[in-house]
N, C-alpha and C positions, 0 to 999 in steps of 0.2 A: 324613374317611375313617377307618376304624376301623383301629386296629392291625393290621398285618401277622402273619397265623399258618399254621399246613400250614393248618387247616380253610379257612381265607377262600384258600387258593392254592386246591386241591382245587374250590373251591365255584366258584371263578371260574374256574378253567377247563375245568369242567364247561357253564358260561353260557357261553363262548366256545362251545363245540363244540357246543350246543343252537342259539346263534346261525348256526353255518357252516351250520348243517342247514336253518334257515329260509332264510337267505341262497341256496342252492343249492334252495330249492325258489320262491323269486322271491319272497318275500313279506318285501318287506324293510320295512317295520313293526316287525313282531316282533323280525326279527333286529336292527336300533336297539336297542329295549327291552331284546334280552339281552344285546347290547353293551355298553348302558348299565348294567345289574347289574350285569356282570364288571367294568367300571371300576370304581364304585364299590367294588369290593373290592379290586382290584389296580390300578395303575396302567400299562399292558402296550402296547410300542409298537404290535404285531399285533393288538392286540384295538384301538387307536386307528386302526389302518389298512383295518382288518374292517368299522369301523364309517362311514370314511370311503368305503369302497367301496357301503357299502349306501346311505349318504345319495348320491351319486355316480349308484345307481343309481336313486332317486326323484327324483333331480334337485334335489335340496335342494344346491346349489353351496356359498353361502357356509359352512352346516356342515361339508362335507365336507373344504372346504380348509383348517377348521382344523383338523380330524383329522387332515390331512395331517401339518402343521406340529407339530403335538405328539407325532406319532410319529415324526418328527425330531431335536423337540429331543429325544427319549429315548434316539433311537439315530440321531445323525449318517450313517448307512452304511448307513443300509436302503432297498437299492432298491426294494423293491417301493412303500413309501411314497414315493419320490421320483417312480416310474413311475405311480401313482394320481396324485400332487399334478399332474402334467405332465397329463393327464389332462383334471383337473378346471380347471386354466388352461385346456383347450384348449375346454372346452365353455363355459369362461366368455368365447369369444374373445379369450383371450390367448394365442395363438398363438407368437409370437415368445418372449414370457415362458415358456411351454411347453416349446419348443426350448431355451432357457440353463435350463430349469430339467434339462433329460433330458443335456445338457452336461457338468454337474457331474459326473453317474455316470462313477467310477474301472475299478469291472470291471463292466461290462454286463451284464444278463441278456437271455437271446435278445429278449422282449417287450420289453424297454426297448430294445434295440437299435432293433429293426421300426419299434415307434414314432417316433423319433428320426428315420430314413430317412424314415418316411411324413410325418411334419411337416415336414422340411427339404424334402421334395418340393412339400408343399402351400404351403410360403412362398415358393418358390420362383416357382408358378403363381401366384399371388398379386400377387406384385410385376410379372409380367407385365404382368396384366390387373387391375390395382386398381380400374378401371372397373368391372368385373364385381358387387364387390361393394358396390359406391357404387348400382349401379344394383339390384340385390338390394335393400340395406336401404331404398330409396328407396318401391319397390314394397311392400315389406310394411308399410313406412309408412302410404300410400296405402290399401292397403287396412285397417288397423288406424281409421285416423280414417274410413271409409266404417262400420267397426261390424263388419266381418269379423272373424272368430275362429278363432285355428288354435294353440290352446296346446300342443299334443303333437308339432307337426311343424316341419320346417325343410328350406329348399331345399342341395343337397348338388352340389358340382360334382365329376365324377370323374374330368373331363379336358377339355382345353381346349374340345370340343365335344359332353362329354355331363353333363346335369345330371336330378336328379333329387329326387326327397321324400324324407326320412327320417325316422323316430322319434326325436322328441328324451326319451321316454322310455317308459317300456311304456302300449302300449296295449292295452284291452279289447276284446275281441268286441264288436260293434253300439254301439260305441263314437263317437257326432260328429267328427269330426277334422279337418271344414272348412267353413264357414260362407261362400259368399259374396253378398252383396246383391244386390237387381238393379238397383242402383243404380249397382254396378261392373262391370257384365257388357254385354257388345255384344250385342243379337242383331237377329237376322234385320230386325225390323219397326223396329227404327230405324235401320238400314243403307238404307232404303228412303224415310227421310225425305229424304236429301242432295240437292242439284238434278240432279248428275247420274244419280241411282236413280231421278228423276220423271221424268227426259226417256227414262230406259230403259222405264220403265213407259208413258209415254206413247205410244210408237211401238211398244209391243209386242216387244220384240224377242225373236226366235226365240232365247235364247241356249241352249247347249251345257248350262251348268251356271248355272243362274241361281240358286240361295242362295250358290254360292262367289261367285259375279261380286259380285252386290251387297256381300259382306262385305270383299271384296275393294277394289274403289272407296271402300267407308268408310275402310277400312287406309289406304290412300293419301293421301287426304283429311285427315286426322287425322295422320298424319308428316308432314306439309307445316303445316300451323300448330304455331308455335313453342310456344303457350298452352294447348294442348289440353288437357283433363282428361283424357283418356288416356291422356297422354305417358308417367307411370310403366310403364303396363304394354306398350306400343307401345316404347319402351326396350330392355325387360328381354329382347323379341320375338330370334329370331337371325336375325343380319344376311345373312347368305347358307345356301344349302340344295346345299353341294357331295356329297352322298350322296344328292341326290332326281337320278334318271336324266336328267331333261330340263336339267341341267344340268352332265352329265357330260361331258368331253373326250373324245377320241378314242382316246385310250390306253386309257377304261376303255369303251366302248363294243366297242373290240376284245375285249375279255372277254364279250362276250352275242354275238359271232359267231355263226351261225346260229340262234339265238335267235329262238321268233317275241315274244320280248317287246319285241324291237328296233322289231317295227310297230307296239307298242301305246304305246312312246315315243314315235313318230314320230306319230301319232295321237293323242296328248293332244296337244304341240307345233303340231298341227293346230287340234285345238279350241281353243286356247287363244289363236293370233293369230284364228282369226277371231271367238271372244267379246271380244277386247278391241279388232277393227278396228271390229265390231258397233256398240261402248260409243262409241269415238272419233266415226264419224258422225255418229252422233246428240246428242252431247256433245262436240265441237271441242278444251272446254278440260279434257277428258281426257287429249288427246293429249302434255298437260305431262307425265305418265308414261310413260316408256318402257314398252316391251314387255316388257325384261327386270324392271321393278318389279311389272307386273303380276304376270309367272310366278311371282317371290317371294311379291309378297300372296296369289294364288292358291292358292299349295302352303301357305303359314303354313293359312290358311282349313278345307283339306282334311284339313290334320293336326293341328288345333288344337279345331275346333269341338266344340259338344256338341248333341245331338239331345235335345229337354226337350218337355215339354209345359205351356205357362201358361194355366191359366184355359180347361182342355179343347181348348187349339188346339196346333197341334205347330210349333214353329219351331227356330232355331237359334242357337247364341248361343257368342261366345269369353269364355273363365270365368278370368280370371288365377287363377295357382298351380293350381290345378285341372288345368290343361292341362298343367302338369310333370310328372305320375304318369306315368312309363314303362309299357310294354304286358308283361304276362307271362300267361299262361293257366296254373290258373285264376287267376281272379280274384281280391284281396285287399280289394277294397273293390264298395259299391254309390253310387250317385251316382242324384239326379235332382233336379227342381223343388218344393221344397218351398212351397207355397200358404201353409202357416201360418206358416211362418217367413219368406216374402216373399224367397225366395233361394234359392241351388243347395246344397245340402248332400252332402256326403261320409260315407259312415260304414263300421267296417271289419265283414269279414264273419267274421274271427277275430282274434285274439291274433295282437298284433303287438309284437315286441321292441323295446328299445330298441335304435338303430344301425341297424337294418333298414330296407331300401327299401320304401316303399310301394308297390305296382304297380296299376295299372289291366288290364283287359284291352278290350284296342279290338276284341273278337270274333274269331271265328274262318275265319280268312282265308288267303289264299293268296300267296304271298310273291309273286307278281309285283303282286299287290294291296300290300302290306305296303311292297313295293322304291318302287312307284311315287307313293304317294301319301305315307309315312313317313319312306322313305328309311333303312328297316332290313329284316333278313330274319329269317327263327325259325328256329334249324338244325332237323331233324327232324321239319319242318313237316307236321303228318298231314291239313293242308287244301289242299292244293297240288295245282295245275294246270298245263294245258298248250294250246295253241291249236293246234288241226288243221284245214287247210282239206281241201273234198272236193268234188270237183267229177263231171259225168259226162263219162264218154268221147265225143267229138265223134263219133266213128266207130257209137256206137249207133244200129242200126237201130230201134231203139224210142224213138227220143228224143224226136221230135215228139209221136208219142202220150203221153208220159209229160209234157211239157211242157204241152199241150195240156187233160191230166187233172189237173194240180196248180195249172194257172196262173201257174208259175213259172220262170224261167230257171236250167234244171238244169245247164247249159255253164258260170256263172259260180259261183266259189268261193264255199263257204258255211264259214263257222268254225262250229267248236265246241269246248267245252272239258272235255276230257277231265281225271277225277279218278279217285285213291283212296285208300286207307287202308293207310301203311305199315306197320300192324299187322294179318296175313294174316286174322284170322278175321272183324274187322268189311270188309274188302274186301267180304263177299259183302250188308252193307248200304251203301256206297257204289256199288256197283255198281244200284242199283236208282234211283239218283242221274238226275232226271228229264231232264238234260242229256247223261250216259252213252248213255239210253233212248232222247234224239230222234237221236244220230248213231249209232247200230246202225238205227234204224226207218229212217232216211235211207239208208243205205247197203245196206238190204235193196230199197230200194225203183229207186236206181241199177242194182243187177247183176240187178235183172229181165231173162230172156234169154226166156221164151214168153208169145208175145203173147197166148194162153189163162189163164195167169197175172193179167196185169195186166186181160183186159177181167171175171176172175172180179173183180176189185178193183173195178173197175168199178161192177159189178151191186153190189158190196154197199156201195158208200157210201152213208153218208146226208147226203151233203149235196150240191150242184152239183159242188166240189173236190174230190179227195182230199190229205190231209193228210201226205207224207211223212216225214215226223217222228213219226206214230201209226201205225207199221205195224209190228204183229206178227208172231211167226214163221211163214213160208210156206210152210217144208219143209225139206227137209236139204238139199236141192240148192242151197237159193237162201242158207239159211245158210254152208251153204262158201263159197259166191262171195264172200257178206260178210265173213267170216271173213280171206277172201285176199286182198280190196280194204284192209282192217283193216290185216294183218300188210306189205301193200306201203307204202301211207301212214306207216305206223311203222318200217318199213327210211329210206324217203324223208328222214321228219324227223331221224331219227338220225346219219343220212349227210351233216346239213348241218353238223356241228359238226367242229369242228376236231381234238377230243378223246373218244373213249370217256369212259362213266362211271366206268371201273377209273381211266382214268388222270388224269381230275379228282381222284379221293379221292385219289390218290398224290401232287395239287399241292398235296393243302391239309392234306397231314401235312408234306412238306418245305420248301413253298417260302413266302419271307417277304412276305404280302400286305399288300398296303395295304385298307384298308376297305372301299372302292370295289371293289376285286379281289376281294376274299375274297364281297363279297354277292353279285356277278353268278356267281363261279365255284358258290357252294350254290345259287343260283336255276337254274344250267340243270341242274344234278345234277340238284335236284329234278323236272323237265323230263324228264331223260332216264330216272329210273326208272320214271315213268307210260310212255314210250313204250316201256322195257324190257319191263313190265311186260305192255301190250297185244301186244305183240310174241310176246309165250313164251304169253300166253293164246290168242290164235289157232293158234300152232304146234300147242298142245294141243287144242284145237278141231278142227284138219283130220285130226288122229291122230285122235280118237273119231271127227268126224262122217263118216270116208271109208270105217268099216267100224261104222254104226250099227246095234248090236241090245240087249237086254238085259243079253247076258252082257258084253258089252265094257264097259259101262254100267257094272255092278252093280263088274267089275274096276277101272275107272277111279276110281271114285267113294271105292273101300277104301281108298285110297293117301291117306296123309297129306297129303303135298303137294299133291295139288287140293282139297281140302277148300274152297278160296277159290274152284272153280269150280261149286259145286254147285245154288248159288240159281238161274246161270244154264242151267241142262245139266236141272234139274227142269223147269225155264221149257219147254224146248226140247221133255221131254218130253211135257210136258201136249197142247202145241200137236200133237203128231204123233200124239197116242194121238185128239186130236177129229178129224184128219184122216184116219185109219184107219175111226173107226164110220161 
């Protein structure tokens, strides 16, 4: 090292402050290199700790901690090098070493404090469940000697029952970040090899959900031998699904009260004893799993699988680590069946930090979907729905005719699922939403009240049936009706809950919910402002369409706030302007 002068302080700490610059724009290469000048000139505990933060942040461990260490021995009392060394223990998995190294610090710095709390938290969970991570490193074992490759990433647990992927250092755009074989992957077509998937095949059986079933009895099959070559990733699997609905208590079922997502619980619970009474029959020595193992293999199956395509055919298959990426929209990663590489590959679709969660997105879906199958909700969910039944009045004098003309039992309840979009201007493209379409065209077709009407329906079908569900607007008259069958079904549903929507929002800013509470209370929110929603659009409906002309029209339509009704009020007019020529 060259003698000590103003020039070589100057010059090196000029490389210092060229290095924070590269450093702060993530390119830590360079900032090393400048690092390394400034040393070279000065010997400087901060420029040893600058530079142990850049190696720290390439993941270069065993450099970084000595950078630690020698901006220590230069200055005993510098936290910041103490709060990096803890750090860089803690990525090397020295966790506990970590914690007495953040110990030592006399007067804390905020960061060093945090840190210190969140490590003695996480040894804490640790010593818990040491399982947890016995069966972690087990798995990545397992898939390491299969030839899987996943150098940028690591499994991350954030609470006793949520774990997830992380960046174990920065990653690139379109960047590989998980390689797995298909040599270590379940799917579909060998789920189907087992005796009990041949006896199911062989009797045909009518099941409910036959790629879960099959994957399902593999699961089973395979946690029942001690030897299995799956056992790492069947392991690492969670052992119960107390936040999937169908195996919810009573207590948290009292939260989806009036709920119709209550029948669509009760309704899987349905299909799912009789796909597994189905399996039993015809497989005896299925019946060695209970009911309750199946529900579990079942729900892993539904919330785990991947939909791939090998060799042009489309199957299904459970992917270890893969299946860890949590759900966030958009999406952070793309995934599919790689042919050339003989395996499922991961790669990300931007720049991903170090520390950062990797996320998947499982599509976009509606939390009673999300609640049921995942066993999570999205707050602010802008694809969320709601189940309306709609039946016809017993007392209609047109009902035989109408029965008669559709070939269909109009007397029994028919569901639909109503949607939209809690951002008002695309409401008027959910609204075109072809499920939206068939329960307006259904319920135009119910409050038929002139039997001139319907035999005009009559004459213009073209097919033997008419189709209830493709019925267009008929006129004002018969839009009102619908309109006010609409607005009464949506008082109806509303009035089954125990709680307004005002006063749900006001339970889940003060009161202290458990998980299970907190999902069902945003699932029926979401619920009640579609029913709000359809609700105040009919009100607005009977107010235009009970004094329909231009000018109410052209007034209506100026006004801000229905801007969200305009796709359908255009709609309305088309049809009435070809009813007039």
């Amino acid at each position: 090292m060259p003698p000590k002068s103003r020039r070589s302080d100057l010059i090196s700490n000029q490389l210092k402050e060229e290095g924070n610059t590269e450093f702060l724009n993530r390119d830590y290469n360079k900032a090393i290199n400048l690092y390394t000048k400034a040393l070279y000139l000065e010997e400087n505990p901060i420029c040893y700790n600058n530079r142990a933060q850049a190696y720290l942040y390439n993941n270069e461990l065993e450099l970084a901690l000595q950078d630690c260490n020698k901006a220590l021995q230069l200055n005993p009392n510098y936290v910041k090098a103490t709060t990096n060394k803890a750090q860089v223990l803690y990525q090397m998995g020295y966790l506990q070493q970590a914690i007495e190294c953040l110990q030592g610090i006399n007067n804390h710095s905020p960061e060093s404090q945090i840190l210190l709390n969140q490590y003695q938290s996480q040894s804490l969970k640790t010593l818990l469940d040491q399982g947890e991570l016995e069966r972690q490193k087990t798995l990545l074992e397992w898939l390491k000697h299969g030839k899987a490759q996943f150098p940028k990433i690591k499994i991350e647990c954030y609470s006793e029952s949520y774990r997830g992927v992380n960046a174990k250092q920065k990653i690139n755009a379109k960047e590989l970040i998980l390689f797995i074989p298909k040599s270590h992957m379940i799917t579909l077509e060998m789920a189907k090899e087992t005796p009990v998937a041949k006896k199911m095949i062989q009797f045909r059986l009518d099941l409910l959900s036959p790629k879960h079933s099959f994957l399902s009895t593999f699961l089973l099959q395979e946690k029942s031998r001690p030897n299995s070559f799956w056992k790492p990733y069947l392991d690492i699997l969670p052992q119960s699904y107390p936040s999937f609905p169908i195996f919810f208590n009573n207590y948290d079922l009292e939260w989806l009260q009036g709920s119709p997502f209550l029948k669509q619980i009760n309704d899987k619970l349905s299909d799912l004893k009789k796909d597994y009474n189905d399996i039993c029959n015809v497989a005896p020595e299925f019946s060695q799993y209970s009911f309750y193992e199946f529900c579990w293999a079942r729900m892993t199956a539904s919330s785990r699988i991947f939909g791939i395509n090998i060799k042009g055919v489309k199957t299904d298959a459970f992917v270890p680590l893969a299946d860890m990426l949590n759900h966030k929209r958009p999406k952070l990663t793309s995934w599919c069946y790689s042919e050339e590489k003989q395996g499922f590959i991961i790669e990300t679709d931007e720049k991903i930090d170090r520390g950062q969660m990797i996320f998947d997105s499982y599509g976009r879906k509606c939390n009673s979907r999300f609640l049921l199958n995942y066993g999570f909700v999205v707050d602010d969910n802008d694809a969320n729905e709601v189940n309306v039944t709609v039946a016809a009045e017993f007392n209609d004098p047109l009902i035989q005719l109408k029965e008669d003309a559709t070939e269909e039992q109009l007397k029994q309840p028919k569901t639909f699922r109503l949607i939209m979009d809690t951002d008002g201007i695309n409401e008027i493209t959910h609204f075109l939403e072809a499920t939206v379409m068939e329960f307006m065209s259904y319920i135009r077709f119910l409050v038929i009240r002139d039997q001139t009407q319907l035999q005009f329906l009559l004459n213009e079908r073209e097919s033997k049936y008419i189709k209830p569900t493709k019925i267009q607007p008929l006129g004002i008259h018969n839009e009102l009706d619908m309109w006010d069958l609409i607005r009464r079904i949506c008082y109806v549903s509303l009035s089954r809950y125990p709680t307004t929507l005002e006063q749900d929002k006001e339970i889940l800013q003060i009161c202290d919910l458990t998980t299970n509470q907190r999902n069902c209370l945003i699932l029926r929110m979401g619920e009640k402002e579609i029913l709000k929603f359809y609700y105040q659009f009919s009100e607005k409906m009977k107010q235009l369409l009970s004094n329909f002309n231009q000018l109410e029209t052209n007034i209506f339509c100026s006004k801000e706030e229905n801007c969200k009704y305009l796709n359908y009020i255009n709609k309305v007019i088309m049809f009435q302007n070809q009813n007039d020529q």
